[in-house]
C-alpha positions as CSV (number, residue, x, y, z in Angstrom):
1,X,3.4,20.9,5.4
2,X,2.0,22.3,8.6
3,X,3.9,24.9,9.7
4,X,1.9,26.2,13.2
5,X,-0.8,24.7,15.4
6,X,-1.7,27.3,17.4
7,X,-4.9,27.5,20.0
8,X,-7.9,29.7,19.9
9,X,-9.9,30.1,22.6
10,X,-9.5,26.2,23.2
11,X,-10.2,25.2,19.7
12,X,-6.6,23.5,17.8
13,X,-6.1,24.9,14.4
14,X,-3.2,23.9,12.1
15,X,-1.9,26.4,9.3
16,X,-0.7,25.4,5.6
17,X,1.7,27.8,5.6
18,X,2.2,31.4,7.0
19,X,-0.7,33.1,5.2
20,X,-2.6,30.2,4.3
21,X,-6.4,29.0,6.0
22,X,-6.8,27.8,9.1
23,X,-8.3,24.4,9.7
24,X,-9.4,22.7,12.7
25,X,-7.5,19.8,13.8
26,X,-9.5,17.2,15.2
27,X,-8.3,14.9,18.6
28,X,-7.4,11.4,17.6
29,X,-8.5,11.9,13.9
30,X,-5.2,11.3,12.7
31,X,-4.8,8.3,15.0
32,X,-8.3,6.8,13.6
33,X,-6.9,7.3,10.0
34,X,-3.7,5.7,10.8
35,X,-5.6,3.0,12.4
36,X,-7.3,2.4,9.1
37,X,-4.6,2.5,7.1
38,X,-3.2,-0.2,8.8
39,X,-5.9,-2.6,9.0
40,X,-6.3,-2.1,4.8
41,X,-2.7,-2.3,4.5
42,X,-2.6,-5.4,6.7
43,X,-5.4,-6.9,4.8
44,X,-4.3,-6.2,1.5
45,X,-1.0,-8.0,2.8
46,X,-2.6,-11.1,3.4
47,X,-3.9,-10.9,-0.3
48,X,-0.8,-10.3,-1.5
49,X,0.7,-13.6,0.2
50,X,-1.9,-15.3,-1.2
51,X,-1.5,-14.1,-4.6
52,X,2.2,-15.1,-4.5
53,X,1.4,-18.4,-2.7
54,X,-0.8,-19.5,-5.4
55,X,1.9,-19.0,-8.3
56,X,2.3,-23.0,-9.8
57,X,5.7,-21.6,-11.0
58,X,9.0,-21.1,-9.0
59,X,10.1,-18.3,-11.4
60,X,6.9,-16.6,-11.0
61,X,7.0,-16.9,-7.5
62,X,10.4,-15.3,-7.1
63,X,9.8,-12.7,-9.5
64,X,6.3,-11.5,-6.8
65,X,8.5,-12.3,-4.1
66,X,10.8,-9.9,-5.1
67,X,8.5,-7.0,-6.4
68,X,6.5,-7.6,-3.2
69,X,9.7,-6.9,-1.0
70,X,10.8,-3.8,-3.2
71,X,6.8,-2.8,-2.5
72,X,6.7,-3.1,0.9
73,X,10.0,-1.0,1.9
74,X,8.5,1.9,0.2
75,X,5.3,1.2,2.0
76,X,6.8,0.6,5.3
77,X,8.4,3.9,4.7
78,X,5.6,5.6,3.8
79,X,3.7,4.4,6.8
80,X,6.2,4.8,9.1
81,X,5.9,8.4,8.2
82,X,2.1,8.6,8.6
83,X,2.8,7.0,12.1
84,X,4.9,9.1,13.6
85,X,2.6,11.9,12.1
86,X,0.1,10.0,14.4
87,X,1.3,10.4,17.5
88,X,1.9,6.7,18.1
89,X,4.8,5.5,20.1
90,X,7.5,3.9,19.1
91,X,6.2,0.5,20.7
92,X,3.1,1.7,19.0
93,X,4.5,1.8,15.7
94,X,6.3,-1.4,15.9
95,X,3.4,-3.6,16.5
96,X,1.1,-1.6,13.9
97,X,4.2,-2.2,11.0
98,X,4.7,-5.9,12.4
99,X,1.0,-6.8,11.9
100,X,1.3,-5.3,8.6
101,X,4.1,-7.7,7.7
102,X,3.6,-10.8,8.8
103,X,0.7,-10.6,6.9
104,X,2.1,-11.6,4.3
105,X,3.8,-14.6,5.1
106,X,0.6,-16.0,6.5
107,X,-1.0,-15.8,3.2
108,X,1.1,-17.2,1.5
109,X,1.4,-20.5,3.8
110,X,-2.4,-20.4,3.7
111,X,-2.7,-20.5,0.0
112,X,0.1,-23.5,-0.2
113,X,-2.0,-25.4,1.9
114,X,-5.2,-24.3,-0.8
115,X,-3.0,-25.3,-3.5
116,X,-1.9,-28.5,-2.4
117,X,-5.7,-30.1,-1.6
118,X,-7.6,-28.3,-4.5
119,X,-7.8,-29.6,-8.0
120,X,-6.0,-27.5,-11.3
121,X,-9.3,-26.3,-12.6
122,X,-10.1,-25.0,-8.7
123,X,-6.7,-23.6,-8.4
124,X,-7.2,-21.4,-11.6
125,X,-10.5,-20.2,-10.1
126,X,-9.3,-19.2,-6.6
127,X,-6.0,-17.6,-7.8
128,X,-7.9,-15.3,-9.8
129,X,-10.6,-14.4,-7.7
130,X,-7.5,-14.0,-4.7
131,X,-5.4,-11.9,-7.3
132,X,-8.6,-9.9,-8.4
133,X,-10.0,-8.8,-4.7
134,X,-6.1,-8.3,-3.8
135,X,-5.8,-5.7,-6.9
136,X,-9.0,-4.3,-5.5
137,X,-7.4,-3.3,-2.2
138,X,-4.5,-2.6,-3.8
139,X,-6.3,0.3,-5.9
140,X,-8.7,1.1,-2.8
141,X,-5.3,2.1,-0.5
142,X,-3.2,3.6,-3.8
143,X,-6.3,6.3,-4.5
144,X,-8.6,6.5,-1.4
145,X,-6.0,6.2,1.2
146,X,-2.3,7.4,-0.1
147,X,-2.9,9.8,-2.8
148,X,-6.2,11.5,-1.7
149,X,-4.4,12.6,1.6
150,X,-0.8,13.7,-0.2
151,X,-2.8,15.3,-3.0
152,X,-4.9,17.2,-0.1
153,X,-1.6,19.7,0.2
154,X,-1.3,21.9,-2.7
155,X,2.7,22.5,-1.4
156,X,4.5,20.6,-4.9
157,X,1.4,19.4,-6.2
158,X,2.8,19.5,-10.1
159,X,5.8,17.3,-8.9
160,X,3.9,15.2,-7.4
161,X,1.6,14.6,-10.3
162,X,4.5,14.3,-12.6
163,X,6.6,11.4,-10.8
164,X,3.2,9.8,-10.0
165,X,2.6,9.8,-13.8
166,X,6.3,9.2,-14.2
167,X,6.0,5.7,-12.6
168,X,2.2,4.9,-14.1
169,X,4.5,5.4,-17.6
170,X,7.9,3.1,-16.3
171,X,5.5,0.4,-14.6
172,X,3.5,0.5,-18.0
173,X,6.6,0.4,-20.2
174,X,7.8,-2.0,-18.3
175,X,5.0,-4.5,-18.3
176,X,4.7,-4.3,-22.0
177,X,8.1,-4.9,-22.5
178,X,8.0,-8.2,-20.6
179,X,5.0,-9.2,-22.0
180,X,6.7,-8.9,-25.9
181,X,9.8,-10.3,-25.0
182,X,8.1,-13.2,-23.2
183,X,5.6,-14.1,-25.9
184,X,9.1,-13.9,-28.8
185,X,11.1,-16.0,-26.5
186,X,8.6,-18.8,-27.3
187,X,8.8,-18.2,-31.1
């Protein structure tokens, strides 16, 4: 957490904590970043809709629905945060989490409209190749974007990598644990 920002001789410089090294700030970098952040968010968003849109199954589609919205609270929360780090306004920060949302919708009517003119082979080939470039952002923002900048602040760092390999465990518990009980309901 930065405690002090402090000016030398016209230069900005933020502190880690009271004893820690000093580091330059640079003008609108974190503005840039939040920018990006953003636009990947808001494109992975529109994948995401996709993904879901091209379910064949209402219980499938639920189920992404569902784990979508539980994703994007925490998201919104988490960008929210980087936001007001930012410097944005609060008009600012509206329109930049209201892009980022109504991405998602417009995927998913995009891909019902895919689904309904294509053919079942097609369908199988563009929902995978949607749901494989959708993962790929999905990792891109998770590692290059979200956890390279928390992980940048040493401040909790082995309680950070515990709950983050805390939920890698639940999510992969989980997973495996629908899987098996899903393939011995059919038994």
């Amino acid at each position: 957490a930065v405690v002090s920002t402090q000016s030398t001789g016209g230069n900005l410089y933020k502190r880690a904590s009271s004893n820690g090294p000093e580091e330059p700030v640079v003008p609108g970098q974190q503005k840039k970043s939040a920018a990006m952040l953003i636009l990947a968010l808001s494109i992975h968003s529109f994948f995401e809709g996709l993904a879901i849109g091209v379910e064949g199954t209402e219980t499938v589609f639920i189920q992404l629905a569902a784990a979508i919205t539980v994703h994007k609270c925490v998201i919104a929360f988490a960008v929210g945060s980087r936001l007001i780090h930012s410097g944005k306004t609060p008009c600012g920060m509206f329109w930049c989490l209201f892009c980022m949302c109504v991405m998602t919708p417009i995927g998913i009517s995009l891909a019902m409209i895919i689904v309904t003119t294509l053919d079942s082979n097609t369908i199988l080939v563009v929902s995978g190749t949607i749901q494989g470039i959708s993962t790929g952002f999905f990792l891109y923002i998770t590692f290059a974007e979200m956890l390279f900048q928390e992980m940048k602040s040493k401040h909790d760092s082995f309680l950070k990598v515990s709950f983050m390999t805390l939920g890698v465990m639940l999510v992969t518990a989980s997973t495996i644990w629908h899987n098996w009980n899903g393939a011995h309901a059919h038994d």
